[in-house]
C-alpha positions, 0 to 999 in steps of 0.5 A, spaced: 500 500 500 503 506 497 503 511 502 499 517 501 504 523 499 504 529 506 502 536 505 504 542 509 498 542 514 500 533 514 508 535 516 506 540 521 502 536 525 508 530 525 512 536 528 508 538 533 507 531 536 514 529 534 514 523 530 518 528 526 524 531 526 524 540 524 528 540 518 532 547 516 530 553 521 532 552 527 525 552 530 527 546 534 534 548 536 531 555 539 525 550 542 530 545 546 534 552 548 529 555 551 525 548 555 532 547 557 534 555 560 528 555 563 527 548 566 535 550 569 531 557 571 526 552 575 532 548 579 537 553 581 530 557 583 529 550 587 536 549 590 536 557 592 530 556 597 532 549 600 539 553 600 536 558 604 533 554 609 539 550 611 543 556 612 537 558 616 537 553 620 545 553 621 545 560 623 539 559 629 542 552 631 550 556 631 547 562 634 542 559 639 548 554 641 550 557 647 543 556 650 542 549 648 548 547 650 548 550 657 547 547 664 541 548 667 545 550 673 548 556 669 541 558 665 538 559 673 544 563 676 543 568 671 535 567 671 533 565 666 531 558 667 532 551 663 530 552 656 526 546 655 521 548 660 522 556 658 521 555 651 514 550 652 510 556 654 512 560 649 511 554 644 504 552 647 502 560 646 504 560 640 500 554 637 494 556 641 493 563 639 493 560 632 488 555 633 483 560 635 484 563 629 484 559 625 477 556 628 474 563 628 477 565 620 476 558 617 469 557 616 468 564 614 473 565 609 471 559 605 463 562 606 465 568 603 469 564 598 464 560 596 459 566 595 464 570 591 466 564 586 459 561 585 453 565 588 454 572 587 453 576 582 459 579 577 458 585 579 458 583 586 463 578 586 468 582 582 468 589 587 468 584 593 474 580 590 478 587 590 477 588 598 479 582 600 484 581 596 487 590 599 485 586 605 491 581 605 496 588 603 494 591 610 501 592 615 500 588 621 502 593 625 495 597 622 491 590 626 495 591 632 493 599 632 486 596 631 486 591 636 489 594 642 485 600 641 479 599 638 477 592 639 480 590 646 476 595 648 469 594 645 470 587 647 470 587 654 462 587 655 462 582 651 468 578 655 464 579 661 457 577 659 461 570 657 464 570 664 457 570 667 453 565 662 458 560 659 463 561 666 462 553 666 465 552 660 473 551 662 475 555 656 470 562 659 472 561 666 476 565 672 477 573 672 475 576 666 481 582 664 478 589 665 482 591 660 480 586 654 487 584 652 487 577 653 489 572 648 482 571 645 483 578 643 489 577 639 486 570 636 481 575 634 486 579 631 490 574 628 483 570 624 482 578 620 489 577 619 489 571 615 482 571 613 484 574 606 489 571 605 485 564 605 479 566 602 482 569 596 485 562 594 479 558 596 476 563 591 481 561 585 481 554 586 474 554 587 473 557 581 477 552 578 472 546 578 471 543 572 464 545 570 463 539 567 462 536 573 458 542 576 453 542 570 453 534 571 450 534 578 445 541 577 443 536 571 441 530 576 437 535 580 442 537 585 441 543 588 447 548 589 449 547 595 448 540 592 452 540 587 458 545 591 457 539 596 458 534 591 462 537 586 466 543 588 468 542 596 472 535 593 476 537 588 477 544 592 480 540 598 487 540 597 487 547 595 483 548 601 488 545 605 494 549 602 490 555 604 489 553 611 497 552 612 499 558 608 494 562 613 496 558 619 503 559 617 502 567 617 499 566 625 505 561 628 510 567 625 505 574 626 510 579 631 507 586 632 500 584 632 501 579 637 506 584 641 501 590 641 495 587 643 497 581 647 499 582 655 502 575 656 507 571 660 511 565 661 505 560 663 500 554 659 492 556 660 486 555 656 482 559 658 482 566 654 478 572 657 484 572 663 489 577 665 494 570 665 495 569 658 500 565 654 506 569 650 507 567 642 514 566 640 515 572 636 512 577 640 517 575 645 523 575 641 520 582 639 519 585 647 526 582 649 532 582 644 533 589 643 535 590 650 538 582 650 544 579 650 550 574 652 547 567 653 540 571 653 539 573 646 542 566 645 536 564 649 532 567 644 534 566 638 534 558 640 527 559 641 526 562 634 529 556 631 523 552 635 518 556 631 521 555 625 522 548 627 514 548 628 512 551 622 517 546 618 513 541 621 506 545 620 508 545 612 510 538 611 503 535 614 501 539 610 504 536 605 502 530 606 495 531 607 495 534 599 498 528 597 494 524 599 489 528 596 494 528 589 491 523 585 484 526 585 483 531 579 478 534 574 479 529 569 477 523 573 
């Protein structure tokens, strides 16, 4: 059987499926080259990063030495306490503060989420966008302003309210703060911080359903929280997931808001309308090491590298959970 001769538009098609190779013009030549700077571009930024993050961690390990490497005799002479037992409140804070917000910030930024991208209008959704996404461009100093001057202040009724209502609950028990600053407060603060952040990208990967799906369950009679139930939140989950650290990891390192709205001290408690509350990393870094030094800023160096070892491991459990998720896509 002789074989049918090619045309121009035949020729083509085998070059761009590459069952045949590009003969004179360079065009292949100039495509390798640029696949090949680019995929070296994409390593040596890789390799930047993890080298970034070595040299980081080398630099708080050899800085915070001292302290970690000090006797529990030396660090309670000079008054500062075994580390282990000085950097767990610190540590728990931390982690407390940005579990509260992201109770409080979570629910509401996949709503508003999910308005945005499948229930309001463009002429709503597109303005409404915008404010979220300046929202996530605000210092954080301007939300600790706002929190120690303003929210702290407006709050305390309410505090006291809850004292007296739900004082049963562990978490609204003991004497509520005259002054509002407690830990509440600054979970407060922090769950607007976040609440952009993680709203605009449950919004782009809601948006990147794929609309067969979404018309296949609309098409079975679903209705459209059906169909978001059925169709969108699955897909979405990974996504979800990612922002949800993203906004977790911008709490677990928030200094200056922490710093200016919380009055917090070196003990582990859940209750959150007290005078006696809990201390983050970073706001104790940023309170004690202009005026530390000697084995004192070691001390607090050592303890930033127990929030970076904290956030290394917020990541790579988030990573996990998106992995097991990886083989769902839009195409099965």
């Amino acid at each position: 059987m002789s074989t049918p001769p090619r045309t121009p538009q035949t020729r083509e098609a085998a070059v761009a499926i590459g069952s045949e190779p590009l003969g004179d013009g360079g065009t292949g030549k100039r495509r390798r080259l640029g696949d090949t700077v680019f995929r070296g571009a994409a390593t040596g930024a890789g390799l930047a990063i993890l080298l970034i993050l070595v040299l980081v961690a080398a630099f708080l390990v050899a800085q915070g030495a001292p302290a970690l490497l000090a006797s529990p005799e030396e660090l309670e002479a000079r008054g500062y306490g075994q580390f282990a037992s000085w950097v767990l409140p610190y540590a728990f804070g931390t982690l407390w503060a940005a579990l509260l917000a992201l109770l409080m910030a979570v629910p509401v930024a996949i709503g508003i989420a999910l308005f945005i991208s499948h229930y309001a209008s463009r002429r709503v959704a597109q303005p409404l966008g915008y404010v979220i996404d300046l929202l996530a461009a605000v210092p954080s100093v301007v939300f600790g302003l706002w929190g120690s001057l303003t929210l702290a202040q407006s709050v305390k009724d309410l505090y006291a309210w809850l004292n007296a209502n739900f004082g049963w609950i562990p978490f609204f028990s003991g004497q509520v703060s005259g002054t509002g600053r407690t830990i509440l407060t600054a979970a407060v603060v922090l769950a607007v911080m976040i609440l952009p952040i993680i709203t605009s990208l449950c919004r782009e990967v809601f948006l990147q359903t794929p609309r067969l799906h979404e018309e296949a369950a609309l098409a079975l009679g679903a209705t459209r929280w059906e169909m978001v139930k059925m169709a969108v939140l699955p897909f979405a989950r990974p996504g979800i997931v990612a922002a949800v650290m993203l906004g977790l990891g911008r709490a677990l390192g928030e200094t200056m808001a922490v710093a200016m709205v919380l009055s917090g001290g070196r003990n582990i408690t859940f209750q959150v309308l007290t005078s006696d509350n809990p201390n983050t990393i970073a706001a104790v870094i940023a309170q004690n090491f202009p005026e530390a030094y000697d084995l004192k800023r070691s001390q607090l160096i050592a303890a930033g590298l127990v929030l970076f070892l904290i956030t290394l491991l917020v990541n790579m459990v988030a990573r996990w959970i998106v992995a097991r998720r990886s083989e769902y896509s839009g195409a099965n």
